[in-house]
PyMOL Python script that loads the backbone (N, CA, C, O; Angstrom):
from pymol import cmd

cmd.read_pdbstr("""\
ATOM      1  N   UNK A   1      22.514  76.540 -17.437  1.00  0.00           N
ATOM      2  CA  UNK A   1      22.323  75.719 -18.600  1.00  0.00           C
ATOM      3  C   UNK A   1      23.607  74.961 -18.952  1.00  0.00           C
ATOM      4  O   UNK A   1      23.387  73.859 -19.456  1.00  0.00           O
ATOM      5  N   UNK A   2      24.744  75.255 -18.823  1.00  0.00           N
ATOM      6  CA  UNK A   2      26.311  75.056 -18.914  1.00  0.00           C
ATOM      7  C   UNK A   2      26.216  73.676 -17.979  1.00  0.00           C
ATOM      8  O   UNK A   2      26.894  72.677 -18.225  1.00  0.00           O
ATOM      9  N   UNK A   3      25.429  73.754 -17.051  1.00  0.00           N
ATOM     10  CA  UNK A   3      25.710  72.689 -15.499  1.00  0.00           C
ATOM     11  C   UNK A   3      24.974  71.357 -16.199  1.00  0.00           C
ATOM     12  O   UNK A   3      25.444  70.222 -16.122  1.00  0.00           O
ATOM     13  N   UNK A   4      23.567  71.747 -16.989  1.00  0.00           N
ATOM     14  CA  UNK A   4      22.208  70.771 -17.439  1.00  0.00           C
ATOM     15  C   UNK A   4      23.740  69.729 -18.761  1.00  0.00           C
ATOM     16  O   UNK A   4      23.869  68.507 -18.684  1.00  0.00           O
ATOM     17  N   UNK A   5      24.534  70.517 -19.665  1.00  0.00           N
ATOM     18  CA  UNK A   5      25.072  70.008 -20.569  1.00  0.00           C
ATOM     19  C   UNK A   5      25.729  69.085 -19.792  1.00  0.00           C
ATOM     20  O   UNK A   5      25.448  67.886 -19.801  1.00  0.00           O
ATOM     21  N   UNK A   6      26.600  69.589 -19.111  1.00  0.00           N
ATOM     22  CA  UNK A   6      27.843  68.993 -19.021  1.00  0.00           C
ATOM     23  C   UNK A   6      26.744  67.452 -17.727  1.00  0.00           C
ATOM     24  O   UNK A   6      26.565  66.396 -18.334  1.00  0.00           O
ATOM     25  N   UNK A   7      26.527  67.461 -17.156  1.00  0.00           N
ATOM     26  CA  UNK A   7      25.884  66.801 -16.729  1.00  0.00           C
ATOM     27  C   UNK A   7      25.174  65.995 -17.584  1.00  0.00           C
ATOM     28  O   UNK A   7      25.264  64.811 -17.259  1.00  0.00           O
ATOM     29  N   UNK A   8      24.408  66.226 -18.690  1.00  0.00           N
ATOM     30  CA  UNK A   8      24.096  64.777 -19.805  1.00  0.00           C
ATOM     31  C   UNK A   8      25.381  64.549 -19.994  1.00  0.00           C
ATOM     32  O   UNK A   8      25.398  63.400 -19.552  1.00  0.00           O
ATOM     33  N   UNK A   9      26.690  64.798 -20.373  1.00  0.00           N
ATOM     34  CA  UNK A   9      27.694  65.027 -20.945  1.00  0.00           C
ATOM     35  C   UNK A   9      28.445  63.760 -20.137  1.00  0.00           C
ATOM     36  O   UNK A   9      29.259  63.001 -20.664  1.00  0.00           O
ATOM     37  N   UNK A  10      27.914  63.687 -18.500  1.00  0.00           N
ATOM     38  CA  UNK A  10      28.760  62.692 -17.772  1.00  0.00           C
ATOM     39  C   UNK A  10      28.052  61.598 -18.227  1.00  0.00           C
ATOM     40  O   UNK A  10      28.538  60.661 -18.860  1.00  0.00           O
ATOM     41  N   UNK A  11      26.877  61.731 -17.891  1.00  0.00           N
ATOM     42  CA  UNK A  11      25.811  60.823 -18.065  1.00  0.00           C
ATOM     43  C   UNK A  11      25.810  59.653 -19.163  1.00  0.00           C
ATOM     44  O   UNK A  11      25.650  58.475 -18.843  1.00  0.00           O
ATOM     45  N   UNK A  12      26.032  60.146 -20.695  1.00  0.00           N
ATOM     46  CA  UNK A  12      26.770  59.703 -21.920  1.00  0.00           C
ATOM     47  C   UNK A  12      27.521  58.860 -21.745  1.00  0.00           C
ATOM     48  O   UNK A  12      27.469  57.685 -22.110  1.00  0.00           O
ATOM     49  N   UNK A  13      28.760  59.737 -20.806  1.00  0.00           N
ATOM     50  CA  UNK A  13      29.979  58.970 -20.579  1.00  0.00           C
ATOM     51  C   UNK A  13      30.072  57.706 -19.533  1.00  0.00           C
ATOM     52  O   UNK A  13      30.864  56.774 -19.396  1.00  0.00           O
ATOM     53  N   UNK A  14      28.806  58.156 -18.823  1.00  0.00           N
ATOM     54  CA  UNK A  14      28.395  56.871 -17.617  1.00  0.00           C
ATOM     55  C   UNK A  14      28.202  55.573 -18.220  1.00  0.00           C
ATOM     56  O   UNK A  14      28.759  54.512 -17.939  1.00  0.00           O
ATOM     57  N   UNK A  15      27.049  55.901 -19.369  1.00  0.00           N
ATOM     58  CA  UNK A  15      26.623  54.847 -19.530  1.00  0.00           C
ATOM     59  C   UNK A  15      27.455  54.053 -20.685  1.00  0.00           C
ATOM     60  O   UNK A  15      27.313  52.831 -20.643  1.00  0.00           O
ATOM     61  N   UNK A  16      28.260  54.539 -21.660  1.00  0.00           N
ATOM     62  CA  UNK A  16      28.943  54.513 -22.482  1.00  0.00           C
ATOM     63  C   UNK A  16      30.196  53.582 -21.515  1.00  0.00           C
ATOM     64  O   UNK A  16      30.713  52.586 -22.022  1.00  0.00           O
ATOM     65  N   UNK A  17      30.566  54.027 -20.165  1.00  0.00           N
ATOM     66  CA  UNK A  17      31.623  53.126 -19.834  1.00  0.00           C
ATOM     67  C   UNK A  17      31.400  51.768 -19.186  1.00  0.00           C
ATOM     68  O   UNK A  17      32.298  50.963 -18.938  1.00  0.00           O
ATOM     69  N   UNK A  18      29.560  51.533 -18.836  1.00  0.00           N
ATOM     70  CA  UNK A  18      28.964  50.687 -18.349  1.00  0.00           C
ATOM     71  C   UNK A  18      28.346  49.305 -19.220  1.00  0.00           C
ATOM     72  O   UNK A  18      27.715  48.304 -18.881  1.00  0.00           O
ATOM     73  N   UNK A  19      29.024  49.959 -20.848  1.00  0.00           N
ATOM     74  CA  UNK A  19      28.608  49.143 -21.692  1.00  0.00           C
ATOM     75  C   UNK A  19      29.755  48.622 -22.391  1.00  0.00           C
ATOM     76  O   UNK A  19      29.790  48.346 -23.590  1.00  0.00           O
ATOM     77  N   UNK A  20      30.948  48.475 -21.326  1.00  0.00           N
ATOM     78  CA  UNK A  20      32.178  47.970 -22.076  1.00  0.00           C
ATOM     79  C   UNK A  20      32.174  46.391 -21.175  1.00  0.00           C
ATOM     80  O   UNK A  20      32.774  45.478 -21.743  1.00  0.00           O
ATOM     81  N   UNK A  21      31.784  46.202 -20.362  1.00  0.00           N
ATOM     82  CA  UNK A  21      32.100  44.854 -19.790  1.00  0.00           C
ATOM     83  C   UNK A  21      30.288  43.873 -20.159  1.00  0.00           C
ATOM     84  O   UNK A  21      29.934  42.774 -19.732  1.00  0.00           O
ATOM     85  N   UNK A  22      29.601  44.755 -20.989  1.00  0.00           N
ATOM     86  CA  UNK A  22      28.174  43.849 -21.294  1.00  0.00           C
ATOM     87  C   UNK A  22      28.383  43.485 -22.583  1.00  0.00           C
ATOM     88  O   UNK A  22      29.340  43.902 -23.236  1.00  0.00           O
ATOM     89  N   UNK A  23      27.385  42.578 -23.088  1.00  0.00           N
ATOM     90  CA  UNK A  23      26.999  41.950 -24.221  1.00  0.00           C
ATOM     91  C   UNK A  23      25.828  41.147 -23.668  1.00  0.00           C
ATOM     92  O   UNK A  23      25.550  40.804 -22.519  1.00  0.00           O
ATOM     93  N   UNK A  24      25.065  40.900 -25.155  1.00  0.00           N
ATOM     94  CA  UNK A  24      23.970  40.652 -25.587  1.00  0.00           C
ATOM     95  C   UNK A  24      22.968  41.925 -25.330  1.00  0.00           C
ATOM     96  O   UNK A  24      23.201  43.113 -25.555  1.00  0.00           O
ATOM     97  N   UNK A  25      21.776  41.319 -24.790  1.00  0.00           N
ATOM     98  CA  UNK A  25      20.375  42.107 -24.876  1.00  0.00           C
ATOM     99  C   UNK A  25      20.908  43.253 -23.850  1.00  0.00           C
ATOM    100  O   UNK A  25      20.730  44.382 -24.305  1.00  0.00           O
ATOM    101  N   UNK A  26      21.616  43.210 -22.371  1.00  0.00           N
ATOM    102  CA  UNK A  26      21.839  44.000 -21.791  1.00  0.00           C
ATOM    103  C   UNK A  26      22.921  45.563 -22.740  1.00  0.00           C
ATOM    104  O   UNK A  26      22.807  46.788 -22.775  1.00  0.00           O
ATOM    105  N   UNK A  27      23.582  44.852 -23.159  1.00  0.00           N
ATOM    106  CA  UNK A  27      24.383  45.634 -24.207  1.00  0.00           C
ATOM    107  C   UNK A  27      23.747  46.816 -25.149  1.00  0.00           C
ATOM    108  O   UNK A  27      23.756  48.039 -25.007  1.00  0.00           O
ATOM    109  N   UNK A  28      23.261  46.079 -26.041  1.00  0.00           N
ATOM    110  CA  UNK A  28      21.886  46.770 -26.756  1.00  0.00           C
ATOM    111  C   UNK A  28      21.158  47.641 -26.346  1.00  0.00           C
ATOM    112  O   UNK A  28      21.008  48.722 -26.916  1.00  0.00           O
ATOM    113  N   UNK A  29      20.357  47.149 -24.845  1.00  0.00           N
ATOM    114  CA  UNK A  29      19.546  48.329 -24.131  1.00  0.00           C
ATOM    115  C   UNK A  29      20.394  49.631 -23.997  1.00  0.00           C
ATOM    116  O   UNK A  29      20.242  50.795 -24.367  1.00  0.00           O
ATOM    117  N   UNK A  30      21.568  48.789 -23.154  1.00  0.00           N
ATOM    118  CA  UNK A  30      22.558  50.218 -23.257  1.00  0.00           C
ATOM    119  C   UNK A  30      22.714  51.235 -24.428  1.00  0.00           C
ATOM    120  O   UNK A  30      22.743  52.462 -24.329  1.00  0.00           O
ATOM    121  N   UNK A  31      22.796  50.574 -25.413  1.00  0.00           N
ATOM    122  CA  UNK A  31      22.792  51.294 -26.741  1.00  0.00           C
ATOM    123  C   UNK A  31      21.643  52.391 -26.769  1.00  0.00           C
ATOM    124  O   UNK A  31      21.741  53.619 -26.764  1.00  0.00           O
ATOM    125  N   UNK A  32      20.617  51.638 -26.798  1.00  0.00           N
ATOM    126  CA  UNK A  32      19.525  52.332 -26.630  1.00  0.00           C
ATOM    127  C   UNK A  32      19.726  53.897 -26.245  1.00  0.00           C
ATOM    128  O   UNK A  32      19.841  54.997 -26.784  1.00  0.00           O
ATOM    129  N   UNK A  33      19.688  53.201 -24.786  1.00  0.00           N
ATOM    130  CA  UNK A  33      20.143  54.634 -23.765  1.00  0.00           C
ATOM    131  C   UNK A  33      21.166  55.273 -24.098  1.00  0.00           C
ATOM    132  O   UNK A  33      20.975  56.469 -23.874  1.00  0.00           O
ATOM    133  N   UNK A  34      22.161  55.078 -24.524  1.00  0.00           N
ATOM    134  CA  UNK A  34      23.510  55.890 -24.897  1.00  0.00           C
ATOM    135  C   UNK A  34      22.499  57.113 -26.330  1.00  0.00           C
ATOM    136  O   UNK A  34      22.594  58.336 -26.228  1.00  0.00           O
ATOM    137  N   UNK A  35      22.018  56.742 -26.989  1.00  0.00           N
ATOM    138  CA  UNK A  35      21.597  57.300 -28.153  1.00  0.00           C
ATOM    139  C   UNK A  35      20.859  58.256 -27.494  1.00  0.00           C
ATOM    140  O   UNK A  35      21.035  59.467 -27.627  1.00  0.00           O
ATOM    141  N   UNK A  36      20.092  57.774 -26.835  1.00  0.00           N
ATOM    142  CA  UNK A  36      19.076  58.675 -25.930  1.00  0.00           C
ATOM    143  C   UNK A  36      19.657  60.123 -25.456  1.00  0.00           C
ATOM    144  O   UNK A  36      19.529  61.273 -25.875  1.00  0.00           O
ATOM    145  N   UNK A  37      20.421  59.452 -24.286  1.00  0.00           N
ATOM    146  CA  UNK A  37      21.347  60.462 -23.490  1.00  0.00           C
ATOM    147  C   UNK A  37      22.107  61.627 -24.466  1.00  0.00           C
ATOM    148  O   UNK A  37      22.146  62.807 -24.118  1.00  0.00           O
ATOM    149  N   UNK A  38      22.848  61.019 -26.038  1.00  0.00           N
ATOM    150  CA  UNK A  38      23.198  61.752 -26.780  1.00  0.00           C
ATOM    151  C   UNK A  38      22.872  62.712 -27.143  1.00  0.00           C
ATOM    152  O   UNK A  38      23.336  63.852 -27.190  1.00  0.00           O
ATOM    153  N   UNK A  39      21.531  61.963 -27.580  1.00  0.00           N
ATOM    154  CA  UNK A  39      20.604  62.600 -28.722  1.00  0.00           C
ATOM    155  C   UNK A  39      19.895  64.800 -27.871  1.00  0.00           C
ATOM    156  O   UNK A  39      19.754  65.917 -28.371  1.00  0.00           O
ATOM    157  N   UNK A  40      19.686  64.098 -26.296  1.00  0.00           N
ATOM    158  CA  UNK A  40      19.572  64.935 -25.408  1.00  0.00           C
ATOM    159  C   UNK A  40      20.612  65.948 -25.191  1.00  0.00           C
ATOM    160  O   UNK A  40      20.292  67.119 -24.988  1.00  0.00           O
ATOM    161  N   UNK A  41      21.935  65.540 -25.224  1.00  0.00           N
ATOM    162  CA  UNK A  41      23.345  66.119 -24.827  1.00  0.00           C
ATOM    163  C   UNK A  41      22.667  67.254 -25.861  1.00  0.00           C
ATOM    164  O   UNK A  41      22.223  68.360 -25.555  1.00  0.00           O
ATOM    165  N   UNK A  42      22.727  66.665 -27.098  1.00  0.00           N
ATOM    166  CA  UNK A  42      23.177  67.544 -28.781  1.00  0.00           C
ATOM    167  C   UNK A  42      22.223  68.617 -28.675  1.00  0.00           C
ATOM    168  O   UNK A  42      22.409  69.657 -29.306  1.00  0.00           O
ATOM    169  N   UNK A  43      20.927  68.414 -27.717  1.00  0.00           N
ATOM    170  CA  UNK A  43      20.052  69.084 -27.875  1.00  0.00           C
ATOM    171  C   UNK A  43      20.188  70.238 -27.752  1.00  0.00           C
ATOM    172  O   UNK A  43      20.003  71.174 -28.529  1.00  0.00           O
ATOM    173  N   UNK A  44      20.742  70.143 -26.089  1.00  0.00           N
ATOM    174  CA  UNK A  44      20.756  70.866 -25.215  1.00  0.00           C
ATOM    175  C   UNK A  44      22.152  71.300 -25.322  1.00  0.00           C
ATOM    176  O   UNK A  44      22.172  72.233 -24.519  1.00  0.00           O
ATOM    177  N   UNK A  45      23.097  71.223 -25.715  1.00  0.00           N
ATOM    178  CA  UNK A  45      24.198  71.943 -26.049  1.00  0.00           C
ATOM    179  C   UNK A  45      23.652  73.090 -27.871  1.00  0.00           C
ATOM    180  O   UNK A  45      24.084  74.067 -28.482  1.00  0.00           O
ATOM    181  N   UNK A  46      22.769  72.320 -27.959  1.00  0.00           N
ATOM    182  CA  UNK A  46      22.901  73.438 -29.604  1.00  0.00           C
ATOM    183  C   UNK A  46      21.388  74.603 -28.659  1.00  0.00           C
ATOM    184  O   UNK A  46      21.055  75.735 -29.010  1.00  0.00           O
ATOM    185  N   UNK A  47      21.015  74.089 -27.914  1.00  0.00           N
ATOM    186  CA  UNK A  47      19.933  75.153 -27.158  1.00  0.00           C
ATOM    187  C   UNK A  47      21.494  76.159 -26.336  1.00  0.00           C
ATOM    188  O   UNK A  47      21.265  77.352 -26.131  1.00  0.00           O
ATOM    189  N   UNK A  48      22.359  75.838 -26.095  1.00  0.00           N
ATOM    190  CA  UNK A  48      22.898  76.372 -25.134  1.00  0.00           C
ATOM    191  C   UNK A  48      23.652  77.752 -26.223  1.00  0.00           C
ATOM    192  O   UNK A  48      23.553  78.962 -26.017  1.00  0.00           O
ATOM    193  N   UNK A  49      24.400  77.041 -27.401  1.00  0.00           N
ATOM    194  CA  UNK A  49      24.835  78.022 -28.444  1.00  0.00           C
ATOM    195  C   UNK A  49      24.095  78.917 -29.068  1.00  0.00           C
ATOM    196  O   UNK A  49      24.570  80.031 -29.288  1.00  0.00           O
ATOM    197  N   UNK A  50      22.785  78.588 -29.470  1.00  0.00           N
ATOM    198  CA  UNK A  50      21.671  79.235 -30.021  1.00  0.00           C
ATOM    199  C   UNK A  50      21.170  80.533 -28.675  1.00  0.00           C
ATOM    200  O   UNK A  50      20.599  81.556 -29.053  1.00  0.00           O
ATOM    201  N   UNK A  51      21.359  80.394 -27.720  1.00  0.00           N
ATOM    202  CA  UNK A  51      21.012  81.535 -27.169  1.00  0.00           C
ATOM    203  C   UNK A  51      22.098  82.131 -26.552  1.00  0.00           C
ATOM    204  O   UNK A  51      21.901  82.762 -25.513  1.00  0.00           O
ATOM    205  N   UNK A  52      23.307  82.031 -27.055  1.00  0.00           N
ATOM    206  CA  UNK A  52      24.434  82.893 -26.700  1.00  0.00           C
ATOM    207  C   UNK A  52      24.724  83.140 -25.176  1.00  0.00           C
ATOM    208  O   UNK A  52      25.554  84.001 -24.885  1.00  0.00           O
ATOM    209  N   UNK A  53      24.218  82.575 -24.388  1.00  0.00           N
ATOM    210  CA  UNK A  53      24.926  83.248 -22.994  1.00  0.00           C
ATOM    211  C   UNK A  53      26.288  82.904 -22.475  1.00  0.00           C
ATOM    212  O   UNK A  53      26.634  83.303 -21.363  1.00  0.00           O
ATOM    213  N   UNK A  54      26.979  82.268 -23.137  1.00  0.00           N
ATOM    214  CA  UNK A  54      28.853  82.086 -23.274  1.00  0.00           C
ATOM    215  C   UNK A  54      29.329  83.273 -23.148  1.00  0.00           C
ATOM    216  O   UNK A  54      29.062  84.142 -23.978  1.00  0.00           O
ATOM    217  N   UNK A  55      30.407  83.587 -21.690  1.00  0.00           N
ATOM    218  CA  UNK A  55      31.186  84.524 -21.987  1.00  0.00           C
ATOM    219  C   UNK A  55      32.883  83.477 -22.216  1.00  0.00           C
ATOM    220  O   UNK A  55      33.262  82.306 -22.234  1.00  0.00           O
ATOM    221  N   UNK A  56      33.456  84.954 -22.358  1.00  0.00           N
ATOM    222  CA  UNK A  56      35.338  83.983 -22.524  1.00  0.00           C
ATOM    223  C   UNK A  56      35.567  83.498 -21.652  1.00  0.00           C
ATOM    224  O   UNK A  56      36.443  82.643 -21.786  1.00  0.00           O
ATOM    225  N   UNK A  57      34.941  83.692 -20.108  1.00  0.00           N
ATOM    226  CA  UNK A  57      35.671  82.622 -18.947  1.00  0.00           C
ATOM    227  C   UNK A  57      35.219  81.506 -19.015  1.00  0.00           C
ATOM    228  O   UNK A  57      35.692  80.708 -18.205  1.00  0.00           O
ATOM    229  N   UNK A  58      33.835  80.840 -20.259  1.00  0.00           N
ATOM    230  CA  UNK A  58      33.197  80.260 -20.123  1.00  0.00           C
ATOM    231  C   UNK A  58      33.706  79.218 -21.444  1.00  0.00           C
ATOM    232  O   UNK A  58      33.085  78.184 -21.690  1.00  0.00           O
TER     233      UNK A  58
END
""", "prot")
cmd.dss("prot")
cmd.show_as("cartoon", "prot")
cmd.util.cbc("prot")
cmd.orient("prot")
């Protein structure tokens, strides 16, 4: 589950760095998707805390 986060986590960051050289409508869509991808990250990181399987190496 640690692998599913961090992986939206790049993903975020993918698209987030793919939306620095756009503008207009292409821009926007990106937006879109960035919210998306987020919105998923937050999910799945508060699914990841809520069931405790974190140890300290982790």
């Amino acid at each position: 589950m640690v692998k599913a986060v961090l992986a939206k986590n790049r993903h975020a960051v993918a698209v987030r760095t793919g939306m620095r050289p756009t503008t207009g409508r292409e821009r926007a869509t990106l937006g879109e998707r960035l919210k998306t991808v987020c919105a998923q990250c937050a999910d799945s990181a508060t699914g990841l805390l809520d069931s405790g399987p974190l140890t300290d190496e982790e």
